[in-house]
N, C-alpha and C positions, 0 to 999 in steps of 0.2 A: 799271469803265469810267465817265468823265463821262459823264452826261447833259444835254443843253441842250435846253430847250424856248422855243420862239420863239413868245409871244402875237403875233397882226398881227392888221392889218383889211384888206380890202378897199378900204376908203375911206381907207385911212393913207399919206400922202404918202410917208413918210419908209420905212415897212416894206421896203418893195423894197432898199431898200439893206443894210437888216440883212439881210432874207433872203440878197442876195448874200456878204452877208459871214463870214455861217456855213455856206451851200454852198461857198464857197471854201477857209475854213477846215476843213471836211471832207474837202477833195479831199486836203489834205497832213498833217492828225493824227486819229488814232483815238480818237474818242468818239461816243456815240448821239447823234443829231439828229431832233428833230420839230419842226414846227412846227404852229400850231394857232388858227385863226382863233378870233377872239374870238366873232365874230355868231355861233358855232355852239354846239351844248349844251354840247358838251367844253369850248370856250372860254367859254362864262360861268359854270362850275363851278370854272374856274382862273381867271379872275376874281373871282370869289365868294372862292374859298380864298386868295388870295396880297392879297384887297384891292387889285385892279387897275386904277389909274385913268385909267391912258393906254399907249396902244400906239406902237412894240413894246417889249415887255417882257420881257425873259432871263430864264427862272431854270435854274440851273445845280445840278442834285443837291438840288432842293428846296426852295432858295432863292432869291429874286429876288437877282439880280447885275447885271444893267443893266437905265433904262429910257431909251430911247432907244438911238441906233449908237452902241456903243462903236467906240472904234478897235483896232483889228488887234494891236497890242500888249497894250492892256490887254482884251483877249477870249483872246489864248493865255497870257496868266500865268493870267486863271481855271481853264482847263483846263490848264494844265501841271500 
């Protein structure tokens, strides 16, 4: 099963919308979903590890796959 992890901030303008857009995307296809603030330990350890330099940042199975909101399309061809 994909995995997507969703870096955000708090203070990230634009994050809300990715969050919406991978809750939405979960409501209709099957793969894991976390999200994970940066300000937190978990988050500046995936920061630390992926060389994170702005939020939000996708990585998908381990890899970075978007930074910033991808669109709708090109977020289910990663997961198809």
């Amino acid at each position: 099963m994909v995995k997507v992890t969703l870096v955000h901030a708090s203070w990230c303008h634009v994050c809300p919308a990715a969050k919406k857009l991978w809750n939405d995307l979960r409501s209709e296809h099957d793969f894991d979903y976390e999200g994970i603030d940066i300000d937190t330990p978990e988050g500046e350890a995936l920061s630390e590890k992926y060389s994170i330099m702005s939020v939000p940042t996708t990585i998908i199975d381990g890899e970075i796959a978007f930074i910033g909101v991808p669109g709708k399309e090109e977020a289910l061809l990663k997961i198809s």
